[in-house]
C-alpha positions as CSV (number, residue, x, y, z in Angstrom):
1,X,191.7,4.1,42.0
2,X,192.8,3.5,45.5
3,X,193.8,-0.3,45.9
4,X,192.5,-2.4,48.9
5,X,195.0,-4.5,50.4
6,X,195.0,-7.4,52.9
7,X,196.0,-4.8,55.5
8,X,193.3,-2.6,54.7
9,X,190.8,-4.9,55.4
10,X,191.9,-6.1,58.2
11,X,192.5,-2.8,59.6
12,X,189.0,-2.3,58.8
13,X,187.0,-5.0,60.7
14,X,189.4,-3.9,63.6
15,X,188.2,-0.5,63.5
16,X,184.7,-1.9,63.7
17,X,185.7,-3.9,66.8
18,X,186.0,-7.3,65.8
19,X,187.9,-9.6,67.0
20,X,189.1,-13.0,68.0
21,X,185.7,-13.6,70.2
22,X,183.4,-12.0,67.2
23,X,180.8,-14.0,65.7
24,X,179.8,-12.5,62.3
25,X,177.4,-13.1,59.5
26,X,178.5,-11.9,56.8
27,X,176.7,-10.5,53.6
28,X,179.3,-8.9,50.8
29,X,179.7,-7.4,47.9
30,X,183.1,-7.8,46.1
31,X,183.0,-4.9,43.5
32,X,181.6,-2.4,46.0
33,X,185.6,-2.2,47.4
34,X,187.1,-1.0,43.9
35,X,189.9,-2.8,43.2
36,X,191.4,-5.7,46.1
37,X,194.5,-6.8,46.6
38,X,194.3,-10.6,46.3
39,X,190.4,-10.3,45.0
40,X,187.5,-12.9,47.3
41,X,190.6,-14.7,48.3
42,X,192.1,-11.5,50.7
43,X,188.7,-10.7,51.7
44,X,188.1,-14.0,53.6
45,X,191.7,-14.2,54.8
46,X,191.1,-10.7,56.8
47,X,187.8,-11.8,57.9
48,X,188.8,-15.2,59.2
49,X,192.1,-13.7,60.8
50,X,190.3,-10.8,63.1
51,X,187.1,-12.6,63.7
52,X,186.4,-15.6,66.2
53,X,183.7,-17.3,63.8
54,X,182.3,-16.4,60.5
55,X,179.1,-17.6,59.0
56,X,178.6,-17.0,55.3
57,X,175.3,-18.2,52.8
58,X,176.1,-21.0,50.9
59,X,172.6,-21.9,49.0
60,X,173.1,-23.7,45.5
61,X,169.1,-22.7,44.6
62,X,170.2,-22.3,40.8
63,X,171.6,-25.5,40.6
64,X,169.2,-27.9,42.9
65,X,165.4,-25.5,42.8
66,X,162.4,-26.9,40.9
67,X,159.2,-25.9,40.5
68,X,156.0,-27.2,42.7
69,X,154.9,-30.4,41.1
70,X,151.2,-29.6,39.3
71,X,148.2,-29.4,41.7
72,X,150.0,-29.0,44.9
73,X,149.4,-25.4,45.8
74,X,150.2,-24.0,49.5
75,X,148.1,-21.3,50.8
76,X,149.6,-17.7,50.3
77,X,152.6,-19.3,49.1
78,X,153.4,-17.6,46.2
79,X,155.0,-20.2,43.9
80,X,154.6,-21.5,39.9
81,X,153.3,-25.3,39.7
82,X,154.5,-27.5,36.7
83,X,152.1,-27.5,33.7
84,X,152.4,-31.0,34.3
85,X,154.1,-34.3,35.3
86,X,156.3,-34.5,31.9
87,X,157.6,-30.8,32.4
88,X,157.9,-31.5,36.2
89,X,159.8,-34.3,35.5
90,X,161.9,-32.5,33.0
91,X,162.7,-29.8,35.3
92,X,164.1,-32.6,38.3
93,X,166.1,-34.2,35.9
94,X,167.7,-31.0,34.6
95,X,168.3,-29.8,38.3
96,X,171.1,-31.5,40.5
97,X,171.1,-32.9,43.7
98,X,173.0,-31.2,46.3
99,X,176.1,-32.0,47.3
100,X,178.6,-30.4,49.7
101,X,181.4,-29.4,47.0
102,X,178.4,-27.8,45.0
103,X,179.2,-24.0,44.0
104,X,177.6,-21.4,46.1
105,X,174.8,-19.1,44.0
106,X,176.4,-16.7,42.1
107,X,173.7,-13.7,43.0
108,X,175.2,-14.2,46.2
109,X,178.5,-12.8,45.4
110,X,182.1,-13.9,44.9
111,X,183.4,-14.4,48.6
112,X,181.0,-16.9,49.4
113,X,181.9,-19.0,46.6
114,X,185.7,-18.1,47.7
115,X,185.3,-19.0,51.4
116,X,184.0,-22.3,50.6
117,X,186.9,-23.4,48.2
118,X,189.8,-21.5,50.5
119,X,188.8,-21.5,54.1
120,X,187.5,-25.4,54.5
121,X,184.3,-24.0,56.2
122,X,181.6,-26.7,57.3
123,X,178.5,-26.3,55.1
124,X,175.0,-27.7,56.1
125,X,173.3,-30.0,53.8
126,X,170.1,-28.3,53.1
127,X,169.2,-28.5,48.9
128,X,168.5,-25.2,48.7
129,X,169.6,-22.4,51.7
130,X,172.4,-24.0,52.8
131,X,175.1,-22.3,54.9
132,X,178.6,-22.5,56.1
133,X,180.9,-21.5,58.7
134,X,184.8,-21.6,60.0
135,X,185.8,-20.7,63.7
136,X,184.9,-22.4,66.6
137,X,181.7,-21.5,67.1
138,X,181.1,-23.1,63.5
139,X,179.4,-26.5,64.6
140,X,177.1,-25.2,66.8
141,X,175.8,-22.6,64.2
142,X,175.6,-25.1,61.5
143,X,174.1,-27.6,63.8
144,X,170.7,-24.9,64.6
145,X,169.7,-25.6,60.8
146,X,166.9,-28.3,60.0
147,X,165.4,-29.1,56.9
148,X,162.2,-27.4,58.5
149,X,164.4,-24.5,60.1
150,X,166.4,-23.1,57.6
151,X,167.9,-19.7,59.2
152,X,168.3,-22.0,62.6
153,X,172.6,-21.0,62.0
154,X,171.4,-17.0,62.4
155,X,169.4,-17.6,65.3
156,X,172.3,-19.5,67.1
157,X,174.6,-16.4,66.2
158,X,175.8,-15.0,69.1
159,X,177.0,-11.8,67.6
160,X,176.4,-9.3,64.8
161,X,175.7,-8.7,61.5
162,X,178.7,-7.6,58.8
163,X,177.7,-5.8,55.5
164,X,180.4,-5.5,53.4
165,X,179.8,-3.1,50.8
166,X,175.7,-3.9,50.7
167,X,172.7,-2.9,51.8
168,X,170.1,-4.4,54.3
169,X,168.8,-6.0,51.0
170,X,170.9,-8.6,51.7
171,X,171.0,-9.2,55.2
172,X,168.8,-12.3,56.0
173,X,168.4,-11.7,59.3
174,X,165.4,-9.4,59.2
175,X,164.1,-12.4,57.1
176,X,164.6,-14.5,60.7
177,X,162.7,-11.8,62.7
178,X,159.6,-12.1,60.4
179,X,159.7,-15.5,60.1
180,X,159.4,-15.8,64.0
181,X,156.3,-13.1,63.9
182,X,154.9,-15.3,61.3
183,X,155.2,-13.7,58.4
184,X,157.4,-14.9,54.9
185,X,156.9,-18.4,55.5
186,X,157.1,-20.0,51.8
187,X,157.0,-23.7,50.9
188,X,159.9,-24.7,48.1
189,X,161.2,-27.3,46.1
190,X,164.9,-29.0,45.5
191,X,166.3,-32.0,43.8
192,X,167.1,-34.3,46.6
193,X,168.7,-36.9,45.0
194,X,168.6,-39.0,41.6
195,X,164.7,-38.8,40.9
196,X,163.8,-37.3,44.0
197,X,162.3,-34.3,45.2
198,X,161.7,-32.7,48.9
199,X,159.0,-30.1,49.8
200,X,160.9,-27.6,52.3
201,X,159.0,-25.2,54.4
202,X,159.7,-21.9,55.7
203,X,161.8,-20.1,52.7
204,X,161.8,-16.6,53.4
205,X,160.6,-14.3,50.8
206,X,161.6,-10.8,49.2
207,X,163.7,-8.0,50.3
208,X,162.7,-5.1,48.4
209,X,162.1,-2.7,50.7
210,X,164.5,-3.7,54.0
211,X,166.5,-0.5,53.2
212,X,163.4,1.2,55.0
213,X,165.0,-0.7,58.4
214,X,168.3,1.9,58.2
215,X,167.0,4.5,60.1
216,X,166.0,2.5,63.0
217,X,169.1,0.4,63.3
218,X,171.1,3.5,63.0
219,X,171.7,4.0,66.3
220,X,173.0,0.1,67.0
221,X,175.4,0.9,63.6
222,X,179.0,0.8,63.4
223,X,180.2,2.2,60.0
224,X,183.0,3.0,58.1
225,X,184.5,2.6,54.8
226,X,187.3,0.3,53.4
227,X,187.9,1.5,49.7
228,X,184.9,2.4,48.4
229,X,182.8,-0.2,50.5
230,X,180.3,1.0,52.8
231,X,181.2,-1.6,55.7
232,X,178.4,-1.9,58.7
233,X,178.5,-4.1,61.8
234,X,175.2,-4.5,63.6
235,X,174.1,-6.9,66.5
236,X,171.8,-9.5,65.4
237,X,169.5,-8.9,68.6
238,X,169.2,-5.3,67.1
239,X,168.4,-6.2,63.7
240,X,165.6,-8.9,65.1
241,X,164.4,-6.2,67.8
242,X,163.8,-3.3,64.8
243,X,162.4,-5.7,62.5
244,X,159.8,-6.6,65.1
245,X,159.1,-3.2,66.2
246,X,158.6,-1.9,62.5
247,X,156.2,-5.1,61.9
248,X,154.2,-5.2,65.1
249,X,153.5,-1.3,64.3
250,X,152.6,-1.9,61.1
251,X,152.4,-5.6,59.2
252,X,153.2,-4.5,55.8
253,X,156.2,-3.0,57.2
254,X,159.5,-3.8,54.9
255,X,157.2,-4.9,52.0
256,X,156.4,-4.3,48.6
257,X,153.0,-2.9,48.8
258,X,153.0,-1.8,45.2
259,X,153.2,-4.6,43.2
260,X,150.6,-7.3,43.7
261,X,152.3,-10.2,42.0
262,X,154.7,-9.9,44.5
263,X,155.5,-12.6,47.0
264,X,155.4,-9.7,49.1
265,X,151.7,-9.8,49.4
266,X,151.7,-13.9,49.7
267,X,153.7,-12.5,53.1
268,X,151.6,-10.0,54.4
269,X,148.3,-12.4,54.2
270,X,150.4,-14.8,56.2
271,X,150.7,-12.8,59.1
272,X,147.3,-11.3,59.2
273,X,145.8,-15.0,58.9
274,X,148.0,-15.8,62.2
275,X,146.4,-12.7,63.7
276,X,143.2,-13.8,63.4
């Protein structure tokens, strides 16, 4: 197996065209490089030496996420209630409250987690979609994010998206494009602090099917491989223009439309009740 070295990947995000005036969101996948050099660690070293800023997920959802408390039910929303008060209560004291030194989510991958411990990013305070940054452009992304807002730091991106060895699965950007047509709006629940809770809005949903998107950002793709990672670089504005060309044509676009107990279908009745 070929390794990966530091030079590799830096070599790499050159080749793509980054550099010292790029701002990135990046989504990544470890593994999908075969066997690094230097492991997470080398991974944000390249990306933090060719690119200007980089913006990275940072959510904690396994750690701070509860359940709705019982009898508060949003409309299309998609989302289990507490049998009760004692089991919600058990649940919030069981959870922990979010704190800025709080591990990144594990399904997210290993360089997030990295990033935060090596690259003394800024990370936003939100208890459960929190992100972080490092570059100069990093307060002003982290700054976009509310409580009520939570992809604000992608819509202040100025600059493209990185897939590192993923799939548009992963890249939360099409959620921001949907979100602004109306569509995977979801109401969730964190530990805020010792005995407290906090309703946050606009969660976006499921991304089953955003694979379908690769055809029509195909054009707007720069691609090539590092190891055995499938590395993409896309502008942001594209990914938001394709995602709402695909939805305007057809709302249920991007969706799982074959499983009804998917929040998928919480989603699409969101955006044909702002239609109406």
């Amino acid at each position: 197996m070929h390794t990966v070295t530091a030079a590799d990947l830096v070599d790499g995000l050159q080749q793509l065209g980054l550099d010292r005036t790029s701002e990135v969101i990046v989504h990544s996948s470890l593994s999908s490089f075969g066997y690094v050099d230097g492991g997470a660690e080398a991974v944000c070293a390249a990306l933090t030496e060719v690119c200007g800023t980089v913006l990275m997920p940072g959510g904690t959802w396994d750690l701070t996420g509860i359940p709705a408390p019982p009898g508060l039910v949003r409309p299309d929303n998609a989302y289990w209630n507490a049998a009760d008060w004692s089991e919600f209560d058990q649940k919030l004291s069981e959870a922990t409250s979010f704190r800025s030194d709080l591990p990144v989510d594990r399904w997210l991958g290993r360089v997030p987690e990295v990033f935060r411990r090596t690259c003394s990013p800024l990370r936003t305070s939100h208890p459960l979609f929190a992100y972080q940054a490092a570059g100069p452009a990093a307060e002003r992304l982290l700054e976009a994010q509310r409580p009520d807002w939570p992809l604000g730091p992608i819509e202040a991106l100025d600059g493209d998206v990185l897939l590192l060895g993923v799939t548009h699965t992963s890249n939360t950007t099409i959620h921001l494009a949907e979100q602004q047509l109306g569509r995977s709006l979801f109401y969730r629940y964190a530990k805020n602090a010792d005995g407290l809770w906090i309703e946050l809005p606009n969660i976006p949903g499921e991304s089953h099917h955003f694979d379908d998107i690769e055809p029509v950002l195909r054009p707007a793709t720069k691609e090539i491989r590092i190891g055995q990672a499938r590395v993409r670089r896309i502008p942001k504005d594209a990914v938001l223009a394709a995602t709402r060309q695909l939805i305007q044509a057809d709302p249920a676009a991007l969706l799982c439309t074959d499983n009804p107990e998917c929040r998928c279908a919480a989603a699409l009745q969101q955006l044909i009740s702002v239609r109406r």
